[in-house]
N, C-alpha and C positions, 0 to 999 in steps of 0.2 A: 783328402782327409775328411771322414762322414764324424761328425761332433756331437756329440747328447749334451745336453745340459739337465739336470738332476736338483730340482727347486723344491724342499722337501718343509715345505711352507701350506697355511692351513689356508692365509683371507685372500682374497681378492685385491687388497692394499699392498700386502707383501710380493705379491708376482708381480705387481705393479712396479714397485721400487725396483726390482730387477731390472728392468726393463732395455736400460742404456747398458747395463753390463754383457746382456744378451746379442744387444747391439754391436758392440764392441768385441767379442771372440767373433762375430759371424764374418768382421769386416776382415777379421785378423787372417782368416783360412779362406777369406773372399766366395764363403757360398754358405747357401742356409745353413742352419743348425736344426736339433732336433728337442723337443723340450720334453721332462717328463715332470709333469706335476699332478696336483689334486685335484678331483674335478669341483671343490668348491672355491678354486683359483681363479674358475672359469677364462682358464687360460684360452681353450678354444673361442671361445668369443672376444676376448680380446687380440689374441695376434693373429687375427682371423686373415686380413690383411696384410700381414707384416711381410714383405720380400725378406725379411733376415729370417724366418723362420721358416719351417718348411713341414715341417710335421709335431702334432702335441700329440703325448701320447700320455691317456690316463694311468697314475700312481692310484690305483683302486686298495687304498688304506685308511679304512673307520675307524670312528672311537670306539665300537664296542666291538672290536677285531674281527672282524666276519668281512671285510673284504678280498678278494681273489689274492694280495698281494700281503695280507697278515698271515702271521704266523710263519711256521717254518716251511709246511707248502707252500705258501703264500712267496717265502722267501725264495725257493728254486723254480717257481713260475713266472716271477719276475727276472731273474737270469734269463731263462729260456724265452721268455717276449723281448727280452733286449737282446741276447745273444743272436736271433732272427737277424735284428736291423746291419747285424754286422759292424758295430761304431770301432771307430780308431782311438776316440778318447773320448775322455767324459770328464766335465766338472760338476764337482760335488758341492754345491751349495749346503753342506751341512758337517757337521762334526761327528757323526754318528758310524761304529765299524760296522754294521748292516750294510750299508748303501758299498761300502768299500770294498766289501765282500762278495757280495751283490755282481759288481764291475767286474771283479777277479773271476767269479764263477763263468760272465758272461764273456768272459774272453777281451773285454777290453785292455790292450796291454797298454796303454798310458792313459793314467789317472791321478791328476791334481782336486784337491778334496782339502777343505778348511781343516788345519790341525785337529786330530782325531781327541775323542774325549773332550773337549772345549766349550762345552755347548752353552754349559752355564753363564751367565752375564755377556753372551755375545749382543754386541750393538748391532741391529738388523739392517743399518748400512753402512756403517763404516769397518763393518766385519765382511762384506760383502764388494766392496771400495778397495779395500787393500788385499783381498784375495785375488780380485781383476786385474789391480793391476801389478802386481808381484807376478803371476803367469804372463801377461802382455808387457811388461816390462815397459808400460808409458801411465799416464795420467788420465785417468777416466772420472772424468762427470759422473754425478751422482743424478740429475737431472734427466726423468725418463721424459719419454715422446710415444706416445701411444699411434701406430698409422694406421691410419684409415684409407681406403681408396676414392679419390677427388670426384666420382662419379656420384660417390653415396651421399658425398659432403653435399653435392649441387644439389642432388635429388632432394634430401632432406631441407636444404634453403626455401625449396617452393613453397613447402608448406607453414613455413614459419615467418613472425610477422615482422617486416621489417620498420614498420612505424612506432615500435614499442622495443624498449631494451631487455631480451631475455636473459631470464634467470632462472637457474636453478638451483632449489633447494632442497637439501640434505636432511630431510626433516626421520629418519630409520639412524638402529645405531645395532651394534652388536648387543648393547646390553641399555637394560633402564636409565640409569645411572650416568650412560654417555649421551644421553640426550636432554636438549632443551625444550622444553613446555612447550606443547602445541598452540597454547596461547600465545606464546608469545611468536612466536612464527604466523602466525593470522597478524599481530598487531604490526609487524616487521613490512609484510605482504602491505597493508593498508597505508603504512606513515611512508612506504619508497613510492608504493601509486600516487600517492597524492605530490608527490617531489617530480616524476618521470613516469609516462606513461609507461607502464611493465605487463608481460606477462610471465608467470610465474609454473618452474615445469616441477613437479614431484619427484622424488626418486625417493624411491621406498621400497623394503622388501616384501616378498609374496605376504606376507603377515602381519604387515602394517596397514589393511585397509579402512580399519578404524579412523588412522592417522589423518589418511587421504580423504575419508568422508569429511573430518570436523571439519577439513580445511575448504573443502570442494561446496560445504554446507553454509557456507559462513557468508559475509554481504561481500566478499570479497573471492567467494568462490570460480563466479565467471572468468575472471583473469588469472583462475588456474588449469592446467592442463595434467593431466595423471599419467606416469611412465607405467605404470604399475603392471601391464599389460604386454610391454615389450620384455622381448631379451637383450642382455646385454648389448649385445652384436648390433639390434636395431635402435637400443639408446643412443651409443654412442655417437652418430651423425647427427643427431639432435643437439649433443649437450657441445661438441663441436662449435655451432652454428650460435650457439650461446655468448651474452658479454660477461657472464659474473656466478659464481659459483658460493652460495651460502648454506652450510648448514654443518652438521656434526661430523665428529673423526668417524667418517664410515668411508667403505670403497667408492661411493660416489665420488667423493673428495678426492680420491686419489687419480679415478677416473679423469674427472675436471683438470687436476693441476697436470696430468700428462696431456690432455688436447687442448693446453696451454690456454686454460680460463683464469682469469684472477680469482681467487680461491679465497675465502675468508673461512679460515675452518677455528669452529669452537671445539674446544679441550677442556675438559672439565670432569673424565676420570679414566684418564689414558695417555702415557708419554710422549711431551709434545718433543723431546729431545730425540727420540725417536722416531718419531712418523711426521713430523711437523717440521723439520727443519731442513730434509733432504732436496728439495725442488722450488726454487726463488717464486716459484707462482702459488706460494701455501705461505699464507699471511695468518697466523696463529690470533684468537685472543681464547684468552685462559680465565680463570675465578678472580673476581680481585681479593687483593690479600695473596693469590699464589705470586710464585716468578715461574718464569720456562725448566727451573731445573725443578723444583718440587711438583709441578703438576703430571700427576705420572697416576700410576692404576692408585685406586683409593683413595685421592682426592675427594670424591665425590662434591663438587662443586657445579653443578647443574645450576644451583638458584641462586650464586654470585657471579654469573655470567652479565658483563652491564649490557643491555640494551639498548642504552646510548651508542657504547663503543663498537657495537654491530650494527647498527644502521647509519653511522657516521664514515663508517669505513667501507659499505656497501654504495653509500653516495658517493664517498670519495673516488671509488674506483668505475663507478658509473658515468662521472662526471668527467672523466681521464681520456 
């Protein structure tokens, strides 16, 4: 049985959350699977590694429609690159008749796909939870595991220090809005060093290097180090090798709480019901004044994020 998987997701968060479901058909048909997603999933760097997976193949689909796999040519060129692989079946992580259709052109004759038309209000995993396991007909964790091979894990150890507790922070967000003041991540940086010697690793996007200078410029900049530079693929045996994971609802975060970091992730204009509750290693705090159901998009709560309750719960978890 050769299987596609069809993940038809934008972040790098969302392919993440997938991850144990992926896990789980691969075990079910007992051989890789085959994935087809976005390349800003940067799937291939994440299951780079992965023995359950075997092949990603890019879904080349823009927002301003001009990729190989939009539009209607778009549409029977995607058949014809899947119809190739020859799959026996596919699941359809989406609710969309495109992709269904898509299947049927490419000859796959069995095809399970999240109820058609539904897309609206679906919970991004517990839509995803009971899709898995309603075809596998058992109980799936929602708790992903991100693999890496134990080669890269050692390599990456030599270089990092083991007299000091490392940490990474989350200091990049998708949007303004989802992020906390780079001051106050400098102050964060200087009140944990002076508690535990630290070094402190960045993760930022290619467009955040403003971010990375205030913080690399600061009296406290020596006991930081800059991801900025790596890909994916070679962060992640770093953030691995790491005790503690802080900073905003970005892919880093998601990264972290799969290579099993204690995860302190701020929410402060994005739903923590959603992205924050799926994996017991994402330890939320939110605006005060919000709860976990109201903190969701437009919140906008950045400057009622306490301070206290972030460096108190990065101790605590260091101290663990």
């Amino acid at each position: 049985m050769k299987v596609l998987i069809l993940i038809n997701k934008v972040g790098l968060g969302d392919c993440i959350i997938h991850v144990n479901y992926i896990h789980e058909i691969s075990k079910r048909y007992a051989k890789p699977v085959s994935i087809l997603a976005k390349e800003n999933t940067r799937a291939k760097d994440l299951f780079g590694d992965d023995p359950h997976i075997g092949e990603v193949i890019t879904l080349d689909r823009l927002n301003d429609n001009s990729g190989s796999h939009d539009g209607i040519s778009g549409f029977f060129k995607l058949a014809r690159d899947i119809r190739e692989k020859k799959f026996d079946k596919v699941f359809i992580f989406n609710s969309s008749i495109r992709y269904f259709l898509v299947c049927k052109f490419a000859g796959i004759k069995k095809i399970a796909q999240y109820p058609l038309f539904k897309k609206k209000a679906q919970h991004v995993v517990n839509t995803a939870k009971i899709f898995t396991e309603n075809e596998l007909n058992k109980i799936v964790s929602t708790q992903p595991k991100l693999l890496i091979s134990e080669d890269k894990i050692l390599k990456a150890k030599k270089d990092i220090s083991q007299n000091h507790k490392n940490i990474v922070l989350g200091i990049s967000a998708s949007g303004l809005t989802k992020r906390w003041g780079i001051k106050n991540f400098i102050k964060l940086i200087e009140k944990i060093n002076e508690k535990q010697a630290s070094k402190f690793y960045l993760a930022a996007g290619k467009n955040d290097q403003k971010l990375i200078d205030e913080i690399l410029n600061s009296n406290i900049g020596s006991n930081c180090i800059s991801l900025n530079n790596l890909k994916i693929n070679q962060m992640m045996p770093i953030i691995a090798n790491c005790n503690l994971y802080c900073g905003n609802d970005t892919g880093f975060m998601h990264i972290s709480a799969a290579l099993n970091l204690k995860t302190v992730a701020l929410f402060m204009d994005s739903p923590v019901l959603a992205y924050g509750k799926y994996s017991e290693n994402i330890n939320v705090i939110i605006p005060e004044g919000e709860t976990e159901e109201t903190t969701t998009h437009d919140t906008l709560g950045a400057d009622k994020i306490s301070f206290d309750k972030v460096y108190n719960k990065c101790i605590e978890f260091l101290s663990s």
